[in-house]
N, C-alpha and C positions, 0 to 999 in steps of 0.2 A: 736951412736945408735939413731934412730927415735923415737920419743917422741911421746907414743902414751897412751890414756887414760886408758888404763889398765896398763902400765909397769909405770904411772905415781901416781899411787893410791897408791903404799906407801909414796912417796915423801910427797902429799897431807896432808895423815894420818898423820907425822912425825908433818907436821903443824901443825895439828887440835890438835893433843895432848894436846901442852900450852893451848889451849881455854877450853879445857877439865877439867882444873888442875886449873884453873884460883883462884885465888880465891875474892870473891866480897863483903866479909863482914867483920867487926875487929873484930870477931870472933865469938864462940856460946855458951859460957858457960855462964850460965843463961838469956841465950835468949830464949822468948818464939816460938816454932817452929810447926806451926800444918802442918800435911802431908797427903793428902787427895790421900786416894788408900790405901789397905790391901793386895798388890799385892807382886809380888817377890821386885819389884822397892819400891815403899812405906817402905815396912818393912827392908829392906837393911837401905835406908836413914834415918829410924827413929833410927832405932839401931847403927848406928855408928854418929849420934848426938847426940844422949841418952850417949852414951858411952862417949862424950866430955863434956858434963855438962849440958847441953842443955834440956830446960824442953820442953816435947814434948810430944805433942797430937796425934794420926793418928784416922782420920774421914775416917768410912768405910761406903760405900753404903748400903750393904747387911747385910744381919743378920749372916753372916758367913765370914769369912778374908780368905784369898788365891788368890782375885781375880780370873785370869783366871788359876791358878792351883785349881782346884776342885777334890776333890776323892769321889768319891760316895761307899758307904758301902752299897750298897742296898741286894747283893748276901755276906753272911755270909761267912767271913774267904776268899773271892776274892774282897780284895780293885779295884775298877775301875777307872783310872785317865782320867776323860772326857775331861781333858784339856791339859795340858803339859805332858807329860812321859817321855821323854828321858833328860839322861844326853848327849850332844850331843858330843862324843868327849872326852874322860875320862882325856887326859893326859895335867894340867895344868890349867883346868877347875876352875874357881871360885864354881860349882857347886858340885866339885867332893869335894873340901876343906869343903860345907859346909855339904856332905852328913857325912864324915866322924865326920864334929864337931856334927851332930847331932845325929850318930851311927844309922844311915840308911842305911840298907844294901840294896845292889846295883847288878844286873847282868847283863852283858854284854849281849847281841845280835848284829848278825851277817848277813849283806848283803851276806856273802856267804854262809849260808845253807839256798838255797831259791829254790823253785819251780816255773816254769813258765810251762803255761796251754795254750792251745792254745783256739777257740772258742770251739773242740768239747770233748774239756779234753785231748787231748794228750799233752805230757811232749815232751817240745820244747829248744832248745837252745834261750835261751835270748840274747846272745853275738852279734846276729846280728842286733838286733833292737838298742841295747848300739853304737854297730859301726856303724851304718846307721843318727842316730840320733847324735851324736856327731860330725860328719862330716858339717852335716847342720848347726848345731847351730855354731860350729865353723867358718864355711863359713861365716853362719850371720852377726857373730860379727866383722868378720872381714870384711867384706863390710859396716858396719854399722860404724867401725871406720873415715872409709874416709869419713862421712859426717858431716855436719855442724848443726843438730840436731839429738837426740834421737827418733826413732820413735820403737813401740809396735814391740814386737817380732815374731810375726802373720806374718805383712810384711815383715820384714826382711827373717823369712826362707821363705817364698812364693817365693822371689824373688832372689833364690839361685837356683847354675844348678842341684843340688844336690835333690830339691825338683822338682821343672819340671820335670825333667827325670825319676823320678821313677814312680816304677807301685800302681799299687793299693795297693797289699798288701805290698810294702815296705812303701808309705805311713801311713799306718795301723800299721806298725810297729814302728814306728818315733811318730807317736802321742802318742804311747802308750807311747813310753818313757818320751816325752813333758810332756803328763801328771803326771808321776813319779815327774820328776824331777823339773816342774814347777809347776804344780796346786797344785799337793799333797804335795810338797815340802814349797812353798812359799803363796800357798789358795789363787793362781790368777790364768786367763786364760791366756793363752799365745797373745791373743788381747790386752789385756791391762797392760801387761808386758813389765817395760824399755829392751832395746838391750843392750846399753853399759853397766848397773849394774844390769840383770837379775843372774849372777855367780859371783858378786864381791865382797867385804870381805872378812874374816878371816875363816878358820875353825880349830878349837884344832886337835890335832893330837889323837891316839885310835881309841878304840873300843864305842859303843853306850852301855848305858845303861839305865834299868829301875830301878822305885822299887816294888820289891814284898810286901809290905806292905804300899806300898803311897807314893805316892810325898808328902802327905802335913805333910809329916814328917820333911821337910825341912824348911815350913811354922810356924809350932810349933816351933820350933829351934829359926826362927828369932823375934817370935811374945814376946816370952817367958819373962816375966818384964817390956815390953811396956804398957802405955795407950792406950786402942783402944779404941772407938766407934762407934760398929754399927750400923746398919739400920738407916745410919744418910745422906742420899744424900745430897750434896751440893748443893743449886740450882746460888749462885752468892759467889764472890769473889769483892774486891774492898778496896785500898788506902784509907788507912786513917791514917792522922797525918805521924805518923815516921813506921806507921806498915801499919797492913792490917786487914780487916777485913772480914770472911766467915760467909757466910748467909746460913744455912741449908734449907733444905724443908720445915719445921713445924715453920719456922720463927726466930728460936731462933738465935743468933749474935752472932760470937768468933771471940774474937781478939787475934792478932800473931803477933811478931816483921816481923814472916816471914813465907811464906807459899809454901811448894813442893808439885807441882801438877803432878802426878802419874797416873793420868785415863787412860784408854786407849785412843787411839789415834782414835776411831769408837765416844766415844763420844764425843770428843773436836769437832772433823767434824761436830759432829750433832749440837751442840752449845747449850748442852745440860746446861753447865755450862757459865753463864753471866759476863763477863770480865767488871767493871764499869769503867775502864779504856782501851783503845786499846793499842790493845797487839804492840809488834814489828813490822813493815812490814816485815821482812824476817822472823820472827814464826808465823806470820799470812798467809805467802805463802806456807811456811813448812807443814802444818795445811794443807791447803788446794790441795797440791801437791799430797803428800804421800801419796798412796793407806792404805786403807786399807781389809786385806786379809779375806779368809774364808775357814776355814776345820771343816769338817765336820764328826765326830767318829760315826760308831755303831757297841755296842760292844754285839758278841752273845755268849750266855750259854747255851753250848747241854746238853745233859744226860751224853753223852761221847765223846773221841774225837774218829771222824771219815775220819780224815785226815789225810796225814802222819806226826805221832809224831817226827821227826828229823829236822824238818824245822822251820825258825823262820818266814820269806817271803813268801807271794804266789804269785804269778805275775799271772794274767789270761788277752788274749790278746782275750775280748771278741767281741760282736759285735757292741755294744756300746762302743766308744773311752771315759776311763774316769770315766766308771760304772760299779764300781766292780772288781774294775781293781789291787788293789793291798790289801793285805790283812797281817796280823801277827797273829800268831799262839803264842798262851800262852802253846801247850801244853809241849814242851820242857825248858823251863825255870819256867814255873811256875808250873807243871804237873797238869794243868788245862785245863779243855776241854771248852776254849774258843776263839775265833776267833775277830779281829778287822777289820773291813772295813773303810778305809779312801776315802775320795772324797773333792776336793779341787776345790775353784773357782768357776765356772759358775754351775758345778756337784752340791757343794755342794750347792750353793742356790736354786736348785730345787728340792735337798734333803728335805733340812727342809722347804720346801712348803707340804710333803707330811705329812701323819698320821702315827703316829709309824707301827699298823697293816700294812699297805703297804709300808715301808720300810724294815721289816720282810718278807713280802710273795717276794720280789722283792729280798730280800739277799738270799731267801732258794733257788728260782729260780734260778740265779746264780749259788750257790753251786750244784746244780745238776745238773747243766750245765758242771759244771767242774769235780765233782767226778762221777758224774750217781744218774738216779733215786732215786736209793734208800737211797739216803743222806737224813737224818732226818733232821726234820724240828727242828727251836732253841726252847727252852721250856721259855727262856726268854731275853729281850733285854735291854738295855740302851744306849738312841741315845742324841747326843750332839745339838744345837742349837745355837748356841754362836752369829749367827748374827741377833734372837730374842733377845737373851739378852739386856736389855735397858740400864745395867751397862757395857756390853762390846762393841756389835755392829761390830761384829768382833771378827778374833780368833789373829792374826797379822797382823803387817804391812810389804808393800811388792812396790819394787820401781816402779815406775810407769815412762814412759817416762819425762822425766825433774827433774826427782829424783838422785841426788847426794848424796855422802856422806856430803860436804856442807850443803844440806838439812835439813839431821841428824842434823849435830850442831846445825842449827840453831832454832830445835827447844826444842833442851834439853836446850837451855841456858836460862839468866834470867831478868825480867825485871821490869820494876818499881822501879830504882833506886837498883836492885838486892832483892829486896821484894817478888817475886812471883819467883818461880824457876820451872822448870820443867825437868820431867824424866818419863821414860817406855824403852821399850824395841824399840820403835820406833824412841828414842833419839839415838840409839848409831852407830855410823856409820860404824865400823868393825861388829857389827855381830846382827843386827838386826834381829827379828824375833824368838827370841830362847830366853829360861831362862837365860841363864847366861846374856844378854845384857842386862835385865832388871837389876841383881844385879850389871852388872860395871855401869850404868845408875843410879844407886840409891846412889853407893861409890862418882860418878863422881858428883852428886845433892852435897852430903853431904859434899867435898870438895870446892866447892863453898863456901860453908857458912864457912870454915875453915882458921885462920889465915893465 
């Protein structure tokens, strides 16, 4: 059999494992441990070093811990998760072990009760833009195999016969999936999307779920016993003696035998936090490789629902490729008459250039495009921002051409004599971009420092 970079990705992975497991310290039991980030990553790592003996701090930015899982209670008795929601994949999930430790009940949602809209509201087979787009992108890939770099997934389908050849509106119908399946999926555009590891990784086997009463019921669970400290930004990091020592924003100094850094990977790019020492060359390339992504939620509350209540999906194949283009309905699972609009990538950063008022009159727009006129307008909204966020800068990370799983490793691993360790969901090279990578990325941190 021919050896080729996707049938070679488990081999790799089999590698990468040991380096995962490794472990770089004589152990942690009353070692002092601070972990900067109150995210799914952070709080996994604090708590299963806590659990080892290990006296441990976690410095959180914000005045609030969850990182980028946030629930907003702003609509009474309908928690709103602006940032993470799904368990992706129920069966085997680290996510699903912790929803049950926490007795977070969980409900499945389904890719198949889904509606697709065409631009003037009629109810369309979706199955042909699925088969038209999977042809190309598999074309892609596989012309992109034979070559000797990565290049953005833009060229790659452009220069497929699959894409020349067709008409307009099968093009039309291929971006709409592109955008499903890339932008909204991974919150990049397909221009600056690797080819060989735009579909690479792992995914759990299942069904998808949420929670009707919060993800950060999850958060609670792992916070639970921990020391935290909020509204405490970090602004420098730096070796000292046999430890390290972190500099917060307001000046004050903590010292640590050893430190798990947890930020997102939006602001390490920005360099928001000052390393007094250089970092590795290959987590400083890591760093600067890996994309990172951008989705963009907004979430409406009508008086009622005025959609069909049987669906969890809306697929609408509007005129705009990309805007407004996929949607989920809470009114079936939650029997809530609310609606989510996703947009991912290039969408979503000119989403949140706009004013909430005009990303409302531009959502009602839409929906009346696709049900008729007389679709009420929402009586209330809550729109997400995450690449305003000055603690996030970013909702995920997403591969970028010259983005490997390599990559991954190298930037979860650790440095300064194993002093300074790092993790997120951007460290883990099977299943980047989703909550559970952040908790095996916080297990994989907290292993490091383990006998």
């Amino acid at each position: 059999m021919t050896m080729t970079r996707r049938n070679a990705l488990a081999t790799l992975m089999a590698s990468l494992s040991g380096l995962l497991a490794r472990p770089i310290a004589a152990g942690t039991e009353g070692r002092k441990i601070i972990v900067v980030g109150a995210g799914l990553a952070g709080l996994t790592a604090a708590r299963e070093l806590a659990s080892r003996g290990a006296d441990v701090t976690v410095i959180e930015a914000r005045d609030h811990i969850g990182g980028r899982i946030w629930t907003s209670r702003l609509w009474p008795g309908l928690p709103m998760d602006m940032g993470a929601s799904w368990i992706h994949g129920l069966d085997g999930n680290p996510m699903t072990r912790l929803a049950r430790e926490a007795g977070a009940t969980h409900v499945e949602t389904s890719f198949d009760l889904a509606l697709a809209l065409d631009e003037k509201g009629a109810e369309i087979d979706i199955s042909e833009a699925e088969d038209l787009a999977e042809k190309v992108l598999r074309a892609a890939s596989r012309a992109a195999e034979k070559g000797d770099r990565d290049i953005p997934l833009k060229a790659a389908v452009e220069a497929t016969k699959g894409w020349k050849s067709a008409d307009a509106r099968q093009r039309r119908l291929i971006m709409h999936m592109i955008h499903a399946q890339i932008s909204n999926e991974l919150g990049s555009s397909w221009a600056e999307t690797s080819t060989w590891y735009h579909d690479g990784g792992e995914a759990y086997d299942g069904e998808d779920a949420i929670f009707p009463d919060g993800y950060d019921q999850i958060i609670a669970h792992l916070a639970r016993g921990l020391t935290i400290r909020q509204s405490a930004p970090v602004r420098a990091v730096a070796p000292k003696g046999a430890g390290v020592v972190v500099t917060l924003a307001a000046g004050e100094r903590l010292t640590a035998d050893h430190v798990v850094i947890t930020v997102p990977l939006g602001v390490l790019k920005a360099g928001h936090i000052e390393f007094a020492e250089r970092l590795s060359r290959k987590r400083q390339a890591a760093i600067d490789t890996i994309g990172m992504g951008l989705l963009h939620k907004t979430w409406l509350l009508f008086d009622k629902v005025a959609w069909p209540d049987d669906v969890d999906w809306i697929e609408w194949v509007g005129p705009r490729p990309g805007f407004w283009s996929q949607w989920v309905s809470l009114a079936r699972v939650k029997r809530a008459p609310v609606l989510l609009a996703f947009h991912g990538g290039d969408e979503a950063r000119i989403m949140e250039a706009l004013p909430d008022a005009a990303i409302m009159a531009e959502a009602h727009a839409a929906l009346r495009a696709m049900f008729g006129n007389h679709f009420p307008a929402p009586k209330s909204a809550q729109i997400s921002r995450w690449g305003q966020d000055r603690f996030a800068l970013g909702a995920y990370s997403f591969a970028t051409p010259g983005t490997t799983p390599k990559t991954r490793v190298a930037l979860g691993g650790a440095d300064w004599d194993g002093r300074l360790v790092f993790a997120g969901e951007a460290c883990d090279p099977d299943y980047a971009g989703s909550a559970h990578a952040a908790v095996r990325s916080g297990l994989a941190a907290a292993k490091r420092l383990k006998v």
